[in-house]
N, CA, C and O of each residue as an XYZ file, in Angstrom:
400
protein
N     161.697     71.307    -40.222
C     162.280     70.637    -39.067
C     161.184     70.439    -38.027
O     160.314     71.266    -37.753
N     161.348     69.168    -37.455
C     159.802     68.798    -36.157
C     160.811     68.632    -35.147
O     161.653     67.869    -35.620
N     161.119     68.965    -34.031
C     161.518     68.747    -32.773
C     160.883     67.853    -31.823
O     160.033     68.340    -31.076
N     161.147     66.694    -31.743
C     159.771     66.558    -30.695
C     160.359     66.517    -29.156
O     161.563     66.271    -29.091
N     159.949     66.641    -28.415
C     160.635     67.304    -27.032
C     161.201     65.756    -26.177
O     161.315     64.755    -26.884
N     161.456     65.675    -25.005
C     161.928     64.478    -24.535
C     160.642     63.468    -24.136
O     159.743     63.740    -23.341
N     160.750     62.633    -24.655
C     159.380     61.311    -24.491
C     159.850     60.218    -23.634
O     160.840     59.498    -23.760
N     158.869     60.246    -22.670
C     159.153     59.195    -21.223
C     157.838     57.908    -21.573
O     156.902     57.993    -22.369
N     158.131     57.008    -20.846
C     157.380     55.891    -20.945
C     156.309     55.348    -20.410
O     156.087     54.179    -20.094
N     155.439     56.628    -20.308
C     153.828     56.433    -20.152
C     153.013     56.383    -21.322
O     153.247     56.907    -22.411
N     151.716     55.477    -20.872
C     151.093     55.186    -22.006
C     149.755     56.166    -21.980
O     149.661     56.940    -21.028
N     148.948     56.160    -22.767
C     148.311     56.979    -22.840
C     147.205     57.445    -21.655
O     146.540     58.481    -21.673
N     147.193     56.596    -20.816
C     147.021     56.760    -19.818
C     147.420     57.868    -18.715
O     146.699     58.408    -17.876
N     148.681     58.025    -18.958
C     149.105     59.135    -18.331
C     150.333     58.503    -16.761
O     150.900     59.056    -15.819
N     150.230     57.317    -17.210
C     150.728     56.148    -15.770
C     152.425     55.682    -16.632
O     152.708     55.655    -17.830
N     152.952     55.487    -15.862
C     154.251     54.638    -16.457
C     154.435     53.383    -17.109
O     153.459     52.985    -16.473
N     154.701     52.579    -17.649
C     154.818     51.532    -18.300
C     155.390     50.848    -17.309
O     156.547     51.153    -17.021
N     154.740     49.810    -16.590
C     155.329     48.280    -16.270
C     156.622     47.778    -17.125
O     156.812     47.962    -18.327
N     157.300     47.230    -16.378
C     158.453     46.552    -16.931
C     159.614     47.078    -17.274
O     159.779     48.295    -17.191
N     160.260     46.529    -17.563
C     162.126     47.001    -17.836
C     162.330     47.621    -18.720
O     161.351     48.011    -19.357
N     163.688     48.001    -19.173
C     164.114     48.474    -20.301
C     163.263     48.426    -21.704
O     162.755     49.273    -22.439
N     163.346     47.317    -21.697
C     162.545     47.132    -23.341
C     161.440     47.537    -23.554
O     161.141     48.313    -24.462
N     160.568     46.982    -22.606
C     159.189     47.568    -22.371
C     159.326     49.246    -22.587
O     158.988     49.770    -23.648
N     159.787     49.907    -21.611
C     159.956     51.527    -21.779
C     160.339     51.612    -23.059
O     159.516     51.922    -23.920
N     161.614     51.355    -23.359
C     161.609     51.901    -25.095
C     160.834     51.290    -25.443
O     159.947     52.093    -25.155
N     160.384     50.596    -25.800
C     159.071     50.549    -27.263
C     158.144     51.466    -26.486
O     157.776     52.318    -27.295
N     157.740     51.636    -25.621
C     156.587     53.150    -25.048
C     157.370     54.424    -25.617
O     156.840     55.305    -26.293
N     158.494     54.390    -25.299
C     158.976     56.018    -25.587
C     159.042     55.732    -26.836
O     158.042     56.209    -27.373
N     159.823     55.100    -27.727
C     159.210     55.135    -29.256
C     158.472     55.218    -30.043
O     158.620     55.691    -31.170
N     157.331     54.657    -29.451
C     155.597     54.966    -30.023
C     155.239     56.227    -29.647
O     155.129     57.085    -30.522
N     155.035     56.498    -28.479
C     155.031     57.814    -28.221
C     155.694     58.950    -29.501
O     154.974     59.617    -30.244
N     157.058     58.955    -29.516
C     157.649     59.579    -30.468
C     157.211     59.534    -31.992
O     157.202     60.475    -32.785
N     156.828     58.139    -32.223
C     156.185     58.057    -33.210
C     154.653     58.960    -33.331
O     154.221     59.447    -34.376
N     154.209     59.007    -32.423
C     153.103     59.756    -32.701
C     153.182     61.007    -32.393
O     152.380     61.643    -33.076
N     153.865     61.763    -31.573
C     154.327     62.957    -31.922
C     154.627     63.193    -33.187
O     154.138     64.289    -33.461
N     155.196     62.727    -34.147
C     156.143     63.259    -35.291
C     154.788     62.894    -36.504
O     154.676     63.335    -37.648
N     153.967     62.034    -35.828
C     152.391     61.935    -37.166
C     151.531     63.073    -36.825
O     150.623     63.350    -37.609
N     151.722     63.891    -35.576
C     150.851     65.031    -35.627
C     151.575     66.125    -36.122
O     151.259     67.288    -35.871
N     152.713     65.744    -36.944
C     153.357     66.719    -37.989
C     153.553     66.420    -39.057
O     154.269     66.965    -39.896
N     152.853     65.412    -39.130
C     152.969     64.933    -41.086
C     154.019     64.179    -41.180
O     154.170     63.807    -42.344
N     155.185     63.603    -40.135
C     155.808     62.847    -40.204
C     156.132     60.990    -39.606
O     155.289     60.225    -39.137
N     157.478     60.742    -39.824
C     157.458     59.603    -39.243
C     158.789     59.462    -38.957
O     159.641     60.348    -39.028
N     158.987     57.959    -38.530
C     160.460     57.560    -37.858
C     161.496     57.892    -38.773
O     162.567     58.401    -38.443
N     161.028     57.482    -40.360
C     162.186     57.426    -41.306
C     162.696     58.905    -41.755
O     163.656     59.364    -42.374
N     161.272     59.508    -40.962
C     162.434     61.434    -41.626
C     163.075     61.707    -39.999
O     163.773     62.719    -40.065
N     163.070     61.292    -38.948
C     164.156     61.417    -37.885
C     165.555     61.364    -38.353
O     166.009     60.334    -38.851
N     166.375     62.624    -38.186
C     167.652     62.769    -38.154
C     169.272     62.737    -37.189
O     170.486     62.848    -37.363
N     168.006     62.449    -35.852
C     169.427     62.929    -34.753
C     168.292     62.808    -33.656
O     167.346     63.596    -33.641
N     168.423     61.846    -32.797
C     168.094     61.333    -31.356
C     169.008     62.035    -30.176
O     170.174     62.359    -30.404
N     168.476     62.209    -29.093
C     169.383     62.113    -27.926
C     168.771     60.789    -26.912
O     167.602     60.870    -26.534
N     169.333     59.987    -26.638
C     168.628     59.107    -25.129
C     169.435     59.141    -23.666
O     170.617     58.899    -23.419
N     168.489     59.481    -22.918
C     168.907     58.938    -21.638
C     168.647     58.159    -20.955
O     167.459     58.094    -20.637
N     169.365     57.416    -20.518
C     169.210     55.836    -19.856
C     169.667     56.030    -18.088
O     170.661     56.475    -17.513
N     168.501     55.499    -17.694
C     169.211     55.862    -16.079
C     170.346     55.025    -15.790
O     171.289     55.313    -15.053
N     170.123     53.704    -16.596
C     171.926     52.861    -15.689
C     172.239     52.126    -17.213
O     171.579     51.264    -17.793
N     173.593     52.857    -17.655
C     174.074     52.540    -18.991
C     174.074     50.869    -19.098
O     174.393     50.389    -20.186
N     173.701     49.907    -17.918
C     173.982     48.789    -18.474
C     172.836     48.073    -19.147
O     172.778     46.848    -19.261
N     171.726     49.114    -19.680
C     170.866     48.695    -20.105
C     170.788     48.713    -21.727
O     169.987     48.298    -22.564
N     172.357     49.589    -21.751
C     172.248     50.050    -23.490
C     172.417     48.784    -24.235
O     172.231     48.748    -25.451
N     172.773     47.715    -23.530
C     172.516     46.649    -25.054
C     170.831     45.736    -25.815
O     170.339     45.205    -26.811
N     170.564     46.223    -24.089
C     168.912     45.574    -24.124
C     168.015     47.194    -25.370
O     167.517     47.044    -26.486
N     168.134     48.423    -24.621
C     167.842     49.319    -25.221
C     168.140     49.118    -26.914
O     167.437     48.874    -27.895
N     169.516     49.351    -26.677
C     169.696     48.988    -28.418
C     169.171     47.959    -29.305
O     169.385     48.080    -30.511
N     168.553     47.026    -28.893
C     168.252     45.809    -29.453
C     166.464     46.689    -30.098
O     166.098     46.691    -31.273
N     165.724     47.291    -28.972
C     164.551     47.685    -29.121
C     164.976     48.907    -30.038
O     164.219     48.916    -31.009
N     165.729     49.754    -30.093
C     165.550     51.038    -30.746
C     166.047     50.532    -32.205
O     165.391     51.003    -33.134
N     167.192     49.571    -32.590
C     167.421     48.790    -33.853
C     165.864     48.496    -34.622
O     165.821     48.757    -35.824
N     164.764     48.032    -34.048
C     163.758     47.715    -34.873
C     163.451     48.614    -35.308
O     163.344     48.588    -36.534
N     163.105     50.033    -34.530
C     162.221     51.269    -34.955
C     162.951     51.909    -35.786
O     162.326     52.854    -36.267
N     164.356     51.781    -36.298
C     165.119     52.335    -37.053
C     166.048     51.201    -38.201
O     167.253     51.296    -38.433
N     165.159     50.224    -38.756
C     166.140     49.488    -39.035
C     166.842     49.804    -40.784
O     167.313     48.792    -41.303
N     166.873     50.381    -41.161
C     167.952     51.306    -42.064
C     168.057     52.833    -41.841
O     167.256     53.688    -41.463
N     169.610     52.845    -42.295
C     169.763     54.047    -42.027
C     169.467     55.131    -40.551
O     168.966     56.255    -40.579
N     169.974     54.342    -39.284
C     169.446     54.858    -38.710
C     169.794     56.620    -38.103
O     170.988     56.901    -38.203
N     169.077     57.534    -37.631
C     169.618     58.577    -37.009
C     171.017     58.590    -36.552
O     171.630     57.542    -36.350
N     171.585     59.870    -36.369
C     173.030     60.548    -35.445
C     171.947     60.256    -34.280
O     170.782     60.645    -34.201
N     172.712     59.435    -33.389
C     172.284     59.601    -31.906
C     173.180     59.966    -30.646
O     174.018     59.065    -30.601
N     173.339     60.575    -29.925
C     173.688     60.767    -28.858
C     173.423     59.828    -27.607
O     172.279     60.125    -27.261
N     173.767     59.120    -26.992
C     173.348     58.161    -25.613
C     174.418     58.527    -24.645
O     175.648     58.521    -24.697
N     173.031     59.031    -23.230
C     174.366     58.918    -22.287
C     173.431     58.212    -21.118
O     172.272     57.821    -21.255
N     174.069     58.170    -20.196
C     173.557     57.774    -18.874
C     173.216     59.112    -17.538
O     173.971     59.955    -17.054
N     172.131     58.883    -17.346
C     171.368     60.116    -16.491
C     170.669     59.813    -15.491
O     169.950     58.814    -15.499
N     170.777     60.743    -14.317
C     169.530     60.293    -13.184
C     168.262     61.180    -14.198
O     168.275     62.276    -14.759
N     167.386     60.247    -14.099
C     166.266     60.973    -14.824
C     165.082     61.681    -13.813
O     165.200     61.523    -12.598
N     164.021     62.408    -14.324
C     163.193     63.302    -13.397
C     162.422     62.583    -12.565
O     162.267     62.895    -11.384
N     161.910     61.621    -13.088
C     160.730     61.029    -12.416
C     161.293     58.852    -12.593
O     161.673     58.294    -13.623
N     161.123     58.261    -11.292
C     161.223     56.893    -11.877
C     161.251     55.913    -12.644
O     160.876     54.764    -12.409
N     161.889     56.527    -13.991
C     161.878     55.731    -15.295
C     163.399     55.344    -15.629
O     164.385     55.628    -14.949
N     163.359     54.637    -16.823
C     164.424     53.946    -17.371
C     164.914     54.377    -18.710
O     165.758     53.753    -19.354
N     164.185     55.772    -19.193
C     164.996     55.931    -20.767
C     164.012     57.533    -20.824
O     163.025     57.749    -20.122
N     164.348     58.083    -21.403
C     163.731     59.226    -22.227
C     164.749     59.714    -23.572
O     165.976     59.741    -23.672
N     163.487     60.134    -24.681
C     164.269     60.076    -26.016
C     163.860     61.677    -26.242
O     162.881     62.217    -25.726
N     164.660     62.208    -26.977
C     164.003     63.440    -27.538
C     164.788     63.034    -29.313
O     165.821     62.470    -29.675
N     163.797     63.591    -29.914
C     164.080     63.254    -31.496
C     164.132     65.023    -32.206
O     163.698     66.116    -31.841
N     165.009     64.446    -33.516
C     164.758     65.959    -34.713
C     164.570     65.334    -35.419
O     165.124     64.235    -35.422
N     163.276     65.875    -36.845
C     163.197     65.169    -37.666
C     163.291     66.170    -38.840
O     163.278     67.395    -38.716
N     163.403     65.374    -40.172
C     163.495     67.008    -41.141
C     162.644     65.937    -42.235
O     162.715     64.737    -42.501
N     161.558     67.452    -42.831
C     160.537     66.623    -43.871
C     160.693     67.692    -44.797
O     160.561     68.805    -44.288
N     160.956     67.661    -46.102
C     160.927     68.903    -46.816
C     159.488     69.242    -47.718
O     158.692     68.508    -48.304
N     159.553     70.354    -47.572
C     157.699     70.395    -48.298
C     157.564     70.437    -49.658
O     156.443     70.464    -50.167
């Protein structure tokens, strides 16, 4: 099992991502994605997402971006709507399971 903890939408930089909804998820997804390659894994062994979205009326734009990174079979996800920590628009935390 890889846990990867909650992923916000800065780029490697260490700065926030410009732009809206979409923009942020595909940052917090890559991000996640590369968390889960410094465990030998990837998107397709993710089992169960949580997201938080600061204003739920973004979940159809969101969903449109998180549909690509998962497009079969995707994870159990959880989505709710949250004031988040710092001025952003989404944070994801992922579980993934890889068997050895």
């Amino acid at each position: 099992m890889v846990y990867v903890s909650g992923q916000v939408p800065v780029g490697s930089d260490g700065t926030v991502v410009v732009g809206g909804i979409a923009e942020q998820t595909e940052q917090v997804l890559s991000n996640v994605k590369a968390a889960l390659a410094l465990a030998g894994c990837s998107m397709d062994d993710v089992v169960k997402t949580t997201v938080w979205l600061e204003d739920a009326r973004d979940f159809s734009a969101f969903n449109a971006v998180y549909a690509r990174h998962f497009p079969k079979e995707p994870p159990a996800r959880t989505t709710v709507e949250s004031r988040l920590m710092i001025d952003i628009k989404i944070e994801v935390e992922a579980v993934a399971y890889r068997p050895i």
